[in-house]
C-alpha positions in Angstrom: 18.1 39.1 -9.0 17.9 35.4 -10.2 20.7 34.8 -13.1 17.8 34.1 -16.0 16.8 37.2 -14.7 19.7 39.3 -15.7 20.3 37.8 -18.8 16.8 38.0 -20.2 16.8 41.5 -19.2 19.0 42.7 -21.2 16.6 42.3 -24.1 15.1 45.7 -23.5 11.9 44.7 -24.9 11.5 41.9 -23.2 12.7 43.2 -19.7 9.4 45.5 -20.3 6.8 42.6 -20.3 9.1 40.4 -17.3 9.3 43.1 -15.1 5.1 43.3 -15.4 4.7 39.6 -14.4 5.4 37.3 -11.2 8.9 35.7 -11.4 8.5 32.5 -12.8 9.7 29.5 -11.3 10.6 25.6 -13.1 9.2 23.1 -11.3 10.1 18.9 -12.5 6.7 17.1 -11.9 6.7 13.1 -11.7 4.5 11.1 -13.9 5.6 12.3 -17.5 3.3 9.5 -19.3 0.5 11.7 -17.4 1.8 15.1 -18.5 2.4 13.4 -22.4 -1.3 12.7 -22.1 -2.4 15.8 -20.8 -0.3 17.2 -23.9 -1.4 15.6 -25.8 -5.0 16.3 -24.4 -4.3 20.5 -24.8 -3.3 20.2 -28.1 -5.1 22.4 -31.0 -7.0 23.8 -28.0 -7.8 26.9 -25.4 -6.2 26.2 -21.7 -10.3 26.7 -21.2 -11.5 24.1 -22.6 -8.3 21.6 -22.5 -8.5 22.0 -18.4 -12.3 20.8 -18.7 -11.4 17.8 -21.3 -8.4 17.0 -18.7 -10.9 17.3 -15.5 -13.4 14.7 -17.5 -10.7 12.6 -18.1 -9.4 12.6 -14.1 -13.0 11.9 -13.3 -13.2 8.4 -15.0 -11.4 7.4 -12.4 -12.3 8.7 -9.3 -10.6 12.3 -9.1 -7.1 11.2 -9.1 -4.3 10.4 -11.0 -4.3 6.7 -12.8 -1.3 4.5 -13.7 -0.3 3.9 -17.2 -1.7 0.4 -16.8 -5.1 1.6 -15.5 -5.5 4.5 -18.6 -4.3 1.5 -21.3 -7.2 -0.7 -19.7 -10.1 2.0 -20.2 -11.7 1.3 -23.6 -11.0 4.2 -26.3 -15.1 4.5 -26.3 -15.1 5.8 -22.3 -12.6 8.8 -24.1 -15.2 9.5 -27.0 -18.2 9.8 -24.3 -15.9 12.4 -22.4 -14.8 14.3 -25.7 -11.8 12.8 -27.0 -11.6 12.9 -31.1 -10.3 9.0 -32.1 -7.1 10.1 -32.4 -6.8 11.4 -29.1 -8.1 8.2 -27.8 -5.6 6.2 -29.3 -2.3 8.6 -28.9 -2.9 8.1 -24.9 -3.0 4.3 -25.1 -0.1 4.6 -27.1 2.0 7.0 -24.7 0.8 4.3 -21.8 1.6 1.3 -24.0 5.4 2.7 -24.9 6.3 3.7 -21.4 5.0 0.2 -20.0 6.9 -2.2 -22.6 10.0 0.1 -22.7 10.0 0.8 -18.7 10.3 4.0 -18.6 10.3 5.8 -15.3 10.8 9.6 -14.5 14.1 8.9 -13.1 15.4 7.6 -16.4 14.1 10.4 -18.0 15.5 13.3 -15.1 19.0 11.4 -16.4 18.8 12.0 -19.9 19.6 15.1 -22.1 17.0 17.1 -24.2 18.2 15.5 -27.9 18.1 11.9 -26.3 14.6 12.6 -24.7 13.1 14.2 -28.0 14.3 10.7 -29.6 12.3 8.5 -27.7 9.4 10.3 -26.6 9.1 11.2 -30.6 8.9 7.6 -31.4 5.2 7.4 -29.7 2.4 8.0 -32.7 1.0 11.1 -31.6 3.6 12.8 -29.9 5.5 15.4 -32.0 8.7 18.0 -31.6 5.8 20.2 -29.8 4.3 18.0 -27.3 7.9 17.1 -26.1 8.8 20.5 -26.0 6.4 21.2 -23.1 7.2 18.2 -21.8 10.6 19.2 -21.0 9.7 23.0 -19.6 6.4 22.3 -17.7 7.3 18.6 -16.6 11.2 17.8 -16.9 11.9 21.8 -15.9 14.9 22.1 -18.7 15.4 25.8 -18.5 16.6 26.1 -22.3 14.0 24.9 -24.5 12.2 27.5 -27.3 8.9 26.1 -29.2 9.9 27.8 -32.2 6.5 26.6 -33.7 3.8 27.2 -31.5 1.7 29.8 -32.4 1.4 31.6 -28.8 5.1 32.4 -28.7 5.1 33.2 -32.7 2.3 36.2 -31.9 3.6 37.2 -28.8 7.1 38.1 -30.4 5.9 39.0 -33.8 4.0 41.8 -31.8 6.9 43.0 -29.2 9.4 43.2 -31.9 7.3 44.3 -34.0 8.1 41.5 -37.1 6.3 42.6 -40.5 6.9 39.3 -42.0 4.8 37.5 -44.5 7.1 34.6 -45.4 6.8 31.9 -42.7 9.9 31.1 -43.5 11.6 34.1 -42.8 9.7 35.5 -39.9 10.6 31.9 -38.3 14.2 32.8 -38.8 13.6 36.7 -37.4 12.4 34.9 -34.0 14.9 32.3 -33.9 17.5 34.8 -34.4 15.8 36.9 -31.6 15.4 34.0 -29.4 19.2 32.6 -29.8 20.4 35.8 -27.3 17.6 34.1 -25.0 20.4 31.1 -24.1 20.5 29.5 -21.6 17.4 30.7 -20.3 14.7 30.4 -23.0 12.4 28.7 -21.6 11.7 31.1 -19.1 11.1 33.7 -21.8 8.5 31.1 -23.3 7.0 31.4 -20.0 6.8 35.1 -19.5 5.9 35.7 -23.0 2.9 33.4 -22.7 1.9 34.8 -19.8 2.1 38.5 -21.7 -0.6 37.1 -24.6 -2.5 35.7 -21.7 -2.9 38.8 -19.8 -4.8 40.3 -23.0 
């Protein structure tokens, strides 16, 4: 059994749900100004209907994948035809805009730790703690990242542990202090507990 594994399983709750699911696997993907966008993309949405905005958005140019310089050259209006709100439109010229003048490449960013990445990626309009977040599991593959505020995780834990919680507040500190026993592995538990709420 894989070390994350073993730890994570001694959370007897959450051994129950890991032990239902496929074991999951980190992958680092190149092209993080395309994942930001995609992130960007998903945001305040279902995977449904974020994979369709994202398909659209593939399609304006030809099916594949486009350079930073070829997304900051199509006019904000092609995004609006597909589906983008305004401020979508112009958070993905910004992404595209910051890694050209600042010469970012994936390397650079494989180098750098988690606080130093969440400082300049957070410095783009339009990209928050979140976005960067998902960044560094889905994209980057950092195994110890928790997204203490998105509100997948938040249900998923508040109905395996069973929280009663009204205060935000509080019930935030309930699943951090749950989630601390997670390191350094948490963000495989992000992944099978989303993968629990999507099996529903």
């Amino acid at each position: 059994m894989s070390e994350h594994l073993l730890h994570l399983s001694k959370d007897k709750k959450l051994k129950i749900i890991i032990d239902a699911q496929q074991p999951c696997v980190l992958e680092k993907r190149n092209k993080v100004y395309l994942r930001l966008c995609s992130s960007i993309l998903s945001q305040q949405l279902s995977t449904k209907v974020s994979r369709i905005l994202y398909d659209r958005f593939l399609n304006l140019y030809g099916g594949k994948e486009p350079s930073a310089e070829e997304i900051l050259k199509t006019p904000a209006s092609d995004f609006r035809k597909i589906g983008f709100s305004n401020a979508k439109a112009s958070y993905v010229h910004n992404v595209c805009r910051f890694f050209i003048e600042n010469k970012i490449s994936d390397k650079r960013l494989q180098k750098m730790g988690n606080d130093e990445i969440f400082n300049l990626l957070t410095q783009i309009k339009g990209v928050g703690k979140w976005t960067v977040e998902m960044i560094l599991m889905f994209t980057l593959g950092r195994e110890d990242i928790f997204a203490l505020d998105d509100l997948g995780l938040q249900q998923s834990m508040t109905r395996l542990y069973k929280l009663k919680e009204q205060d935000k507040k509080l019930l935030r500190r309930k699943i951090e202090r749950i989630s601390s026993k997670w390191s350094p592995y948490r963000t495989y538990a992000c992944r099978y507990l989303w993968g629990w709420k999507d099996e529903d």
